[in-house]
C-alpha positions as CSV (number, residue, x, y, z in Angstrom):
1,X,173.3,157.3,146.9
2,X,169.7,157.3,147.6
3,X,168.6,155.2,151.0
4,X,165.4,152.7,150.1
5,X,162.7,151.5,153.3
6,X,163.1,147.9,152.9
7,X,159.9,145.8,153.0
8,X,159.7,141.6,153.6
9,X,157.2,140.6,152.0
10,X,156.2,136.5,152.5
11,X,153.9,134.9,149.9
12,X,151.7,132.3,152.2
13,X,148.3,130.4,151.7
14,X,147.1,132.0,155.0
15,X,148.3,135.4,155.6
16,X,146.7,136.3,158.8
17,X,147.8,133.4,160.0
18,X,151.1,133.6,159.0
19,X,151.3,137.4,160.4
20,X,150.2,136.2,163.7
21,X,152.9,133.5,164.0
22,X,155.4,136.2,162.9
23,X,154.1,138.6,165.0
24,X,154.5,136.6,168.0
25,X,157.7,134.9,167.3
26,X,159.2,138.6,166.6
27,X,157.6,140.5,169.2
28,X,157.0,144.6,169.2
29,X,155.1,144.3,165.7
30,X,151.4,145.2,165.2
31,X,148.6,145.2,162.6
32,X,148.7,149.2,161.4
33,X,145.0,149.8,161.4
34,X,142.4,149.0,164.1
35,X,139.1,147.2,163.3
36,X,136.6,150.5,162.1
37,X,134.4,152.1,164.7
38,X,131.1,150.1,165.2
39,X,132.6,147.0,164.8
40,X,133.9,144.3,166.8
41,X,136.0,142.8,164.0
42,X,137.2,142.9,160.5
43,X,135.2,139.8,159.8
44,X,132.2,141.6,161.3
45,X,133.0,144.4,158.7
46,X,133.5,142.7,156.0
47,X,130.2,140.8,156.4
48,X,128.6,144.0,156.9
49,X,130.5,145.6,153.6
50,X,129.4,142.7,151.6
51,X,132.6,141.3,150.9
52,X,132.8,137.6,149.2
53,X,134.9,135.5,151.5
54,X,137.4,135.1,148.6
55,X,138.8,138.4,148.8
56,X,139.3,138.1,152.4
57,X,142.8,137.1,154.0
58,X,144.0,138.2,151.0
59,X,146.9,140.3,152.9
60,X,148.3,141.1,156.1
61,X,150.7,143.7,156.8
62,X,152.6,144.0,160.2
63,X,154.4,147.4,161.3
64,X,157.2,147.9,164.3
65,X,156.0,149.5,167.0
66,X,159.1,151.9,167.3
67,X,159.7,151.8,163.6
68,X,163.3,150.7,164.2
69,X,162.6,147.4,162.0
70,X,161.0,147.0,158.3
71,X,157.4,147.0,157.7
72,X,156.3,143.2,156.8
73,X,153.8,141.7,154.5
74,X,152.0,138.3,154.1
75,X,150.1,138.0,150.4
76,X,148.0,134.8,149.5
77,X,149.2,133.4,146.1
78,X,147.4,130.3,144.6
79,X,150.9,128.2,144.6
80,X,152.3,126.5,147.8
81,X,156.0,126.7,148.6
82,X,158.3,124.8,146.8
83,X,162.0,124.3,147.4
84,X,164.3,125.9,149.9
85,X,164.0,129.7,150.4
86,X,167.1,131.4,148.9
87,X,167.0,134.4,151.4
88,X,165.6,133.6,154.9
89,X,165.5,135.6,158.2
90,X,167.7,135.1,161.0
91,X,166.6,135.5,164.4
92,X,169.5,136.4,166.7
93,X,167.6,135.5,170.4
94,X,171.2,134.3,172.3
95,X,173.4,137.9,171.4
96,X,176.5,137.8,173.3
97,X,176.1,134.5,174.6
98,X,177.9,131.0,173.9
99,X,178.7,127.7,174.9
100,X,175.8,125.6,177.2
101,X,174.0,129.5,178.2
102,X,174.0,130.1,174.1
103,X,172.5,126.5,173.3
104,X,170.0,126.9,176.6
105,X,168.5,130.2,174.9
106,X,168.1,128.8,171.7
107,X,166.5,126.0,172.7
108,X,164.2,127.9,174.7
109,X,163.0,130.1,172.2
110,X,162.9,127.1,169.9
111,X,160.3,125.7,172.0
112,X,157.9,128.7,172.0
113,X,158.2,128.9,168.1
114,X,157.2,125.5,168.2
115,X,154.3,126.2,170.3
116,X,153.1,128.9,168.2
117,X,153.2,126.4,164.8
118,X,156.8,126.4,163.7
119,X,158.9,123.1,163.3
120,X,162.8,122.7,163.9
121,X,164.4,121.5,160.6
122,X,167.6,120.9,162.1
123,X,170.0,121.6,164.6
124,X,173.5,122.6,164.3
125,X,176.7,122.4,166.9
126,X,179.6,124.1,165.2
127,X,182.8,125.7,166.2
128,X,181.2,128.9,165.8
129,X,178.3,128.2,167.6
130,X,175.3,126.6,167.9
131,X,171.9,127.4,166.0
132,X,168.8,125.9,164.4
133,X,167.5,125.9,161.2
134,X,163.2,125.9,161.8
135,X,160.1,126.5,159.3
136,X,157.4,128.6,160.0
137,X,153.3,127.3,159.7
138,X,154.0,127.7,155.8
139,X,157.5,126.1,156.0
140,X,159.1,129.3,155.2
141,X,162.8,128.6,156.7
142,X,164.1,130.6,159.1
143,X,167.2,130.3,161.8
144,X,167.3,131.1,165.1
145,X,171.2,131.9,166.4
């Protein structure tokens, strides 16, 4: 059988913002491509390029640094979310741990997310463990475990 790369791809209203909160929540992604030589941004670039500010933002793409973990993309569509995602990302930031140490690290990383624009949407204490359902800027859900 033939092996496929696997992409995620997020539709969002605001894709370098939403790369950005992604970026930092995940850690070791980047954008691929530097601004080009001569300019101290892609804004500047684009302004100098004559591009309408309509067709800017219009898609962000982050890569892994080591290339261990799939490429990600963020593409602007017209429509806002609507309804509960039916596949969602799970962020494993307490591996090994459980119990009050387990709960303590999620926690913990819960509050940077929210500090970088994500929301908890609820908390869970189960036999199997304890983890949080949160949303992204978008309200794209996610859980952190």
């Amino acid at each position: 059988m033939t092996a496929f790369d696997l992409h995620v791809v997020f539709d969002c209203a605001d894709p370098d913002r939403l790369a950005r909160f992604w970026m930092a929540a995940l850690g070791g992604y980047d954008f691929p491509v530097g601004v080009p030589d001569g300019f101290a941004s892609w804004e500047e670039w684009a302004d100098a390029n004559s591009i309408p500010e309509e067709d800017r933002n219009s898609g962000r793409t982050l890569v892994d640094r080591e290339r261990s973990r799939p490429d990600i993309f963020f593409l602007r569509v017209p429509e806002a979310k609507a309804g509960k995602n039916r596949v969602h990302l799970d962020l494993k930031v307490a591996p090994g741990l459980d119990g009050a140490d387990r709960r303590e690290r999620i926690e913990a990383e819960s509050a940077r997310l929210v500090e970088l624009g994500a929301s908890v949407a609820q908390r869970f204490a189960e036999e199997d463990g304890f983890h949080l359902i949160m949303r992204d800027p978008e309200g794209n859900e996610f859980c952190l475990a």
